[in-house]
N, C-alpha and C positions, 0 to 999 in steps of 0.2 A: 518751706515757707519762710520767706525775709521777714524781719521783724514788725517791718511797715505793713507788712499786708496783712488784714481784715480774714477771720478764719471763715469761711463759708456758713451759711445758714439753713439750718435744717427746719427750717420755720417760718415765712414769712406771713404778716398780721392780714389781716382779709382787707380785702379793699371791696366796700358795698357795690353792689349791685343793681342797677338801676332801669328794669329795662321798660319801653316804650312800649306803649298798647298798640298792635298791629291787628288788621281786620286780615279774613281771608277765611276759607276751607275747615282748615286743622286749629284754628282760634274758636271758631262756631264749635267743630265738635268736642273740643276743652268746655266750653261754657257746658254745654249738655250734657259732658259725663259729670261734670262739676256739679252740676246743681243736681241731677238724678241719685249720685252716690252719697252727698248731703243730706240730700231730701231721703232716702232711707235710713241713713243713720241717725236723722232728728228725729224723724218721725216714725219707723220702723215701733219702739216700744208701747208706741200709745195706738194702735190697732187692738181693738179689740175682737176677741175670737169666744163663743160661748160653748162650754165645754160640760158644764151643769153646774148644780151649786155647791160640789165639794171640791171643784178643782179648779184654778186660778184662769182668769176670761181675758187673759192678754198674749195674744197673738205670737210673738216669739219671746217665750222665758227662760235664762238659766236660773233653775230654782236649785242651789247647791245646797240649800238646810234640806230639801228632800230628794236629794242629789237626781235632777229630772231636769231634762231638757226639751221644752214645748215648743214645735215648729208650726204653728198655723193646726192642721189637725194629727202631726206627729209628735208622737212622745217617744223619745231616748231614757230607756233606762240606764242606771249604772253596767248591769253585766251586758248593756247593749254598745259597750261603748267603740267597738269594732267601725260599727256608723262612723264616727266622730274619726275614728284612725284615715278608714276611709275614704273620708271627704279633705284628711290634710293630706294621703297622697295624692289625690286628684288634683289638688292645689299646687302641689310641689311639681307635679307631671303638667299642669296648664301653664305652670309659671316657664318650664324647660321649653314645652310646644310653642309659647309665643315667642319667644325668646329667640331659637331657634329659624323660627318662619321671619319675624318680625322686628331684631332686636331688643331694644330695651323700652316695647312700647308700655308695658307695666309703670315701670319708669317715669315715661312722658305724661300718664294720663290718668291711671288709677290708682297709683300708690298715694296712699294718707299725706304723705310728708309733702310730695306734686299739690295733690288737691287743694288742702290748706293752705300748702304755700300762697296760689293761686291765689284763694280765697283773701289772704292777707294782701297783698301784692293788689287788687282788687280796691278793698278798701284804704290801700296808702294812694291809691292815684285819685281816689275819690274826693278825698282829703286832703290832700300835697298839691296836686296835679300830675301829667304825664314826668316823662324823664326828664327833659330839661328843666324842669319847676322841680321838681326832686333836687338835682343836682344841686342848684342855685341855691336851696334852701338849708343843703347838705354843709355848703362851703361858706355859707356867710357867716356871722356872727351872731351871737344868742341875741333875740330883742324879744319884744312881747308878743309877735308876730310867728315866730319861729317857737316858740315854749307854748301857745297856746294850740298851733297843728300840732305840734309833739305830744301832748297831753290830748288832746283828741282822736289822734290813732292810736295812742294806747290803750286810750278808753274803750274804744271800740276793737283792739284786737281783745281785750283784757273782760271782755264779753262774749266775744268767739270763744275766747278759752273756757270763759267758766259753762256756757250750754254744750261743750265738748265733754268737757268732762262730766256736768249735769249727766246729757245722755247717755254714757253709758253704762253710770251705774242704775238707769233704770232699767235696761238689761238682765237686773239678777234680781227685783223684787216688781210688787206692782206699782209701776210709775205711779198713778196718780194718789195710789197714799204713799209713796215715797216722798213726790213733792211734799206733798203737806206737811211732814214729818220733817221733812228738811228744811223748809220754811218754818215752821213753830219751833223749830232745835229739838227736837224728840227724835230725827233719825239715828241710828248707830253711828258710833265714832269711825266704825270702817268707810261707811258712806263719805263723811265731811273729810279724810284723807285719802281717800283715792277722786274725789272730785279737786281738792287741791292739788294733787300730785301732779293727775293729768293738765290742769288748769296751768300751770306753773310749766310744764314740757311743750301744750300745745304752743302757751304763749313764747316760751324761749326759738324753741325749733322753727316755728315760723315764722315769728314776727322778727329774730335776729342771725341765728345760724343758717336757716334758709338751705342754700346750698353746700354749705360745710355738710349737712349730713349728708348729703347722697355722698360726697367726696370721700370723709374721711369717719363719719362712723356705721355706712349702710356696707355691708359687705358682696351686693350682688354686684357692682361693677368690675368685680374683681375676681369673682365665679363665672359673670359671661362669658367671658372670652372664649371658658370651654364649651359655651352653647352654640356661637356662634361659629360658624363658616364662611367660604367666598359666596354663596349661596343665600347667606343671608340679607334681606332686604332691611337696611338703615339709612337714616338720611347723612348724604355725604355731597361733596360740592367737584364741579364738574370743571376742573380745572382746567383740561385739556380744549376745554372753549373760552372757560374764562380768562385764562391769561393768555398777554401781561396784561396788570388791569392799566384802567386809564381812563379819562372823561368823555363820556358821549354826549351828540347833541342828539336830538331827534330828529332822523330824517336827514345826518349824515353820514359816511360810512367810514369806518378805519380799519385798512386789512390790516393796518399793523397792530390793532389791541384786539385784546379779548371782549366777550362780551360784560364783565364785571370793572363796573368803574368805580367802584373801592369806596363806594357810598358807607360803609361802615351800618348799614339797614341793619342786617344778618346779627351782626354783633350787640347791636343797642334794644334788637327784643329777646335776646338770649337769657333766662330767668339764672342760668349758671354764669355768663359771663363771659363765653370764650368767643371763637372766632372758627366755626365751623370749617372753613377755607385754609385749618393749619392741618388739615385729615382729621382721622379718626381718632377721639380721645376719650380717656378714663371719663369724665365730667361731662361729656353729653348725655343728655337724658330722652334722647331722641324725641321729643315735644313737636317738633317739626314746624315752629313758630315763625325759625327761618326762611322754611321754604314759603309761608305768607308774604311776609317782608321782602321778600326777592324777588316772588316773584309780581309785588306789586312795581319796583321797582322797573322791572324789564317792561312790563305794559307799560311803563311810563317812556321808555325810551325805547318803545316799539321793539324790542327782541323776544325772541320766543320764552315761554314761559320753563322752567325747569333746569336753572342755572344752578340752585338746588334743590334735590329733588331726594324722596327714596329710593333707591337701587341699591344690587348689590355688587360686590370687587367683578364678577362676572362681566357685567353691562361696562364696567370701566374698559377691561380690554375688549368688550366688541364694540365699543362704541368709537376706541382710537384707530380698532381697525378698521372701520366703516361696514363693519356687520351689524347683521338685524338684529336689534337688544330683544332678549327673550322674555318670555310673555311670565309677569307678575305669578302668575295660578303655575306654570313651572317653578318657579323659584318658591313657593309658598309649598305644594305637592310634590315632596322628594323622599328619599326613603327614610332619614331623620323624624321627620314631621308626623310621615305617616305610622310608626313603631310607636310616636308617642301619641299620636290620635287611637290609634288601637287602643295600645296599655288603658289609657285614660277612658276608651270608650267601656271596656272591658271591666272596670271597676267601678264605675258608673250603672251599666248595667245590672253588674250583679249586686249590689246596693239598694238596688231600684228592683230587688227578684225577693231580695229578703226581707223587702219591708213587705214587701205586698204577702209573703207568704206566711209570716211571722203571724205566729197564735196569742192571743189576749190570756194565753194562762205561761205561765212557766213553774218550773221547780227545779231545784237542788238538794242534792241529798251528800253529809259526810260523814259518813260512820264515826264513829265515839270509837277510840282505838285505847281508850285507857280507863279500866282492862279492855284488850281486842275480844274477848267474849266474854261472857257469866257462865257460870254450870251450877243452875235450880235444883232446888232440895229433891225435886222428882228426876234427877239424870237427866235433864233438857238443856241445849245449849242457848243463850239468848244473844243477840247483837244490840248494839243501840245504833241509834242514825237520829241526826238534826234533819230534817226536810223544811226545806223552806219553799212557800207557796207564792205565786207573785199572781195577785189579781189585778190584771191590767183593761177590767172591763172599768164600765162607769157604773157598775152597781154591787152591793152585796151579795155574795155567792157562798151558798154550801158547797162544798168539796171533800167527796171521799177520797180515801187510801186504802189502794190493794194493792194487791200480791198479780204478779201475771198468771196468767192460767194455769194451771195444771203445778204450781210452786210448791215443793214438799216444805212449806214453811207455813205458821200460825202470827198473825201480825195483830200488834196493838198500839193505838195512837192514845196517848198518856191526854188524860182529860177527855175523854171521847168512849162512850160506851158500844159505839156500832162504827166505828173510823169516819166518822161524817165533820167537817169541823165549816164554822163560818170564816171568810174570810173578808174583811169590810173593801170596800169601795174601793180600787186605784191602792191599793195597798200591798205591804207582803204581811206573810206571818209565818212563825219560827215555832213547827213542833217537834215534840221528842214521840219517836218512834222505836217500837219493841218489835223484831223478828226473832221469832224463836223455833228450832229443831226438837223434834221432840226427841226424848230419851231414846237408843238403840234408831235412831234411823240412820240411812243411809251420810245424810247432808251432816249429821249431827260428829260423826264419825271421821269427814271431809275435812282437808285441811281448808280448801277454799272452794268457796260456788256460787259461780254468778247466778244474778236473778234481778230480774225487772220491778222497779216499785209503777206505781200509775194514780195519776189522781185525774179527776172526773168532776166538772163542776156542773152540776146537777140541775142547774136551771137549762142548760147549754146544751148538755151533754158534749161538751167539747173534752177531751181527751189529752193529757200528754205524757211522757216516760222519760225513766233515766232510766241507765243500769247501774248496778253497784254489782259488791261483791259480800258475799256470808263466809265469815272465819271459823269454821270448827275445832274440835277437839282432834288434832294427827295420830292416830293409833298407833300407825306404821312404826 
C-alpha cells in the first residue's frame, strides 16, 4: 500500500433508511400480523380466567415466587418443566420448517425487532410524512419546524417503549395491582428496571438501529443458509426478463429492454435499504414489500405482474429454459419440510398426550442416606425418606401413605398417627417418613430391596406411586 492510499475500512457509518409506504398484498398481510401480534402482547395479561379464590384469575401468568406457570386453564408446575422444554423445541423445529419451506418469513413478518420496527416506521410517516418529506426534513437544517417533528416522534416512540416494556412485566404478577403499585411507586424495584431496560432497547432498536439488528447483531441470517435450499421459496427478481432495464411508456414496445425501467420502486420501500435486483443477500428479510411496489409498477405500465416475485433457484432455470415452473405445494412438500413437519408434529402430539393424561396428585420420594439405615434397640432396621406430596387439585385433600401390597415392611409418617396427612389447596407438602424391617426378617438382613411407596387422596380416591429402594443390614 503507497503512502497516499487510504487503508480500507472495516466499518462504514449507517446511512438512514427511509422507505416509502406502498399498498398491495403482502403490506395488508404486515398490517394484520402487526396489529394481531401487538394486540396479544398488550393485551394478553389483562384476560381474566377464574380459577377460585386461592389462586391468581389472570389468564396467562409466570408466577416465579410460586415457581407456576398459568396458561388459560393450564398449570406448569416446576418438575413439570419438560412442557416448557418442549414447546422451545417445537419453536426451534417451526423456526427450521418455515425457513426451509419459506425463507426468512419469520424475519419479514413476526419477528419483534420486524414488527416494532414497523410499528415505529408507522408512526415516523405519520408524523414526518412519506419518504420524500422524511428525506427533505432529514437534510435540511435545524429550525423550529424540524426540533418540534423530532420531539414528537420521540414522544411518541418513547410511549411505544415505555407500554412495551409496561407489558411485559405484567407477565409475572397480577397486572391490574401491578399497575397501581407502579403508579403509586410501591412496585418492586425489579419491576421499575426491567420496565426501563426494555423501555430504553425497545426505543434504541427501533426507533434508531432499526436494521443494523437484523445485520449485525441477529444471528439467524447467518444460520439460514443452512436451512435453505434451491428448493426454497424467497423473494428474488426475475432478471432474465427484467433486463437491461430502461424506460417504458405505456402501450409502447421495446424488444430491446427488459421489462424493469429502474424506477428505483423496489428499493425506496425496502425497510433494510438494499436493492433486491443485486440477488440474494445477507440483509433481506424477505417482507416482500417489493414485490407490492413492482408489481404496482408493471400495472402501471401494463406488463405482467411478477417482475418480483417469490420463487425458488429452481423456477430461475426452468423459467430461462421455457419450462413449466413448478407448482408452489412441490416446493413447500419435500422430504426437508416433511421430517420437520413430523418431528414437530410428533412433539406436539405427545405434549398434548401428557397433559391430558397427567394426574392432579404427584409425589416424590428421597431417602435420607445419612446414616443409609438405623438398627433400633429391638434388632429392626429403619430407613428414612422425605416424600413430598403435590396437591394440584383446587381444593384441600387428605392423603394417605402406604406400603404396596404384600410389603414385608412397617411404615410411619412423623406427625401422623394412622399415615393420613392434610395437604392444603394447589399446594406441596414435605413429610418425613419411617420404613422399618423388623428384627430377623428377611429384608432386614437384605443388602437392598425395592418396594413401592403410594399415596391416596381420600376425597378422590385417585392414586399415585413411586418406587424407591430399602437398605439393610449385608450379613453376607
Amino acid at each position: 500500500m503507497s503512502a497516499t492510499e487510504e487503508p480500507q475500512k472495516l466499518y462504514a457509518a449507517r446511512e438512514p433508511v427511509f422507505p416509502k409506504r406502498v399498498k398491495g398484498r403482502f403490506r395488508n398481510l404486515k398490517w394484520i400480523i402487526m396489529i394481531v401480534t401487538l394486540g396479544i402482547y398488550y393485551l394478553t395479561p389483562w384476560i381474566r380466567w377464574d380459577r377460585g379464590p386461592s389462586l391468581p384469575d389472570q389468564a396467562v401468568l409466570i408466577d416465579l415466587a410460586n415457581r407456576r406457570f398459568f396458561f388459560f386453564w393450564i398449570e406448569i408446575w416446576p418438575h413439570e418443566f419438560y412442557f416448557v422444554a418442549g414447546l422451545l423445541i417445537m419453536a426451534g423445529l417451526g423456526l427450521f420448517l418455515f425457513t426451509s419451506a419459506l425463507g426468512r418469513v419469520w424475519c419479514g413478518y413476526t419477528c419483534p425487532q420486524t414488527v416494532w420496527t414497523d410499528l415505529f416506521f408507522t408512526v415516523e410517516r405519520w408524523i414526518e410524512g412519506d419518504r420524500n418529506a422524511r428525506l427533505r426534513l432529514w437534510k435540511q437544517d435545524w429550525n423550529f419546524k424540524k426540533f418540534r417533528l423530532r420531539i414528537t416522534k420521540y414522544i411518541a416512540w418513547l410511549l411505544i417503549a415505555v407500554a412495551t416494556g409496561g407489558a411485559w412485566v405484567f407477565y409475572f404478577a397480577d397486572a391490574p395491582t401491578l399497575l397501581r403499585d407502579i403508579v403509586t411507586l410501591q412496585a418492586p424495584s425489579v419491576a421499575y428496571a426491567t420496565i426501563g431496560i426494555l423501555t430504553v432497547t425497545t426505543f434504541v432498536f427501533g426507533g434508531f438501529m432499526r436494521e443494523q439488528v437484523c445485520i449485525y447483531m441477529c444471528p439467524w441470517p447467518r444460520i439460514q443458509a443452512a436451512m435453505m435450499d434451491e428448493q426454497t421459496i424467497t423473494v428474488a427478481y426475475r432478471d432474465w426478463r427484467g433486463e437491461p432495464r430502461g424506460k417504458h411508456r405505456k402501450g409502447q414496445e421495446n424488444t430491446e429492454l427488459g421489462d424493469c425501467i429502474d424506477c428505483m420502486a423496489c428499493v425506496n420501500v425496502c425497510p433494510v435499504g438494499i436493492d433486491i435486483r443485486d440477488g440474494q443477500q445477507l440483509e433481506c428479510i424477505t417482507c416482500a414489500l417489493c414485490i407490492d411496489a413492482c408489481d404496482d409498477i408493471m400495472d402501471k405500465i401494463g406488463k405482467p405482474r411478477g417482475l418480483i416475485d417469490y420463487m425458488a433457484l429452481t423456477d430461475e432455470a426452468n423459467e430461462r429454459a421455457g419450462k413449466e415452473k413448478i407448482s408452489v405445494w412441490k416446493h413447500i412438500f419435500r422430504l426437508r419440510t416433511i421430517i420437520y413437519t413430523v418431528l414437530w408434529s410428533t412433539i406436539g402430539i405427545g405434549l398434548t398426550v401428557l397433559l391430558f393424561i397427567r394426574t392432579d396428585i404427584d409425589m416424590t420420594v428421597a431417602p435420607v442416606r445419612n446414616p443409609q439405615y438405623v438398627t433400633l434397640s429391638d434388632g429392626s432396621i429403619r430407613n428414612t425418606y422425605d416424600v413430598r406430596i403435590r396437591n394440584m387439585t383446587h381444593e384441600t385433600s387428605d392423603f394417605s401413605v402406604t406400603l404396596g401390597e404384600g410389603a414385608p415392611f412397617e411404615i410411619e409418617v412423623e406427625g401422623s398417627d394412622n399415615g393420613i396427612v392434610e395437604v392444603p389447596i394447589d399446594s406441596t407438602q414435605l413429610l418425613r417418613v419411617y420404613v422399618t424391617a423388623p428384627a430377623g426378617s428377611d429384608v432386614a438382613s437384605t443388602e437392598r430391596t425395592d418396594f413401592r411407596l403410594w399415596i391416596e387422596d381420600l376425597s378422590t380416591n385417585t392414586r399415585t406411586f413411586e418406587d424407591t429402594t430399602f437398605f439393610g443390614r449385608d450379613t453376607q
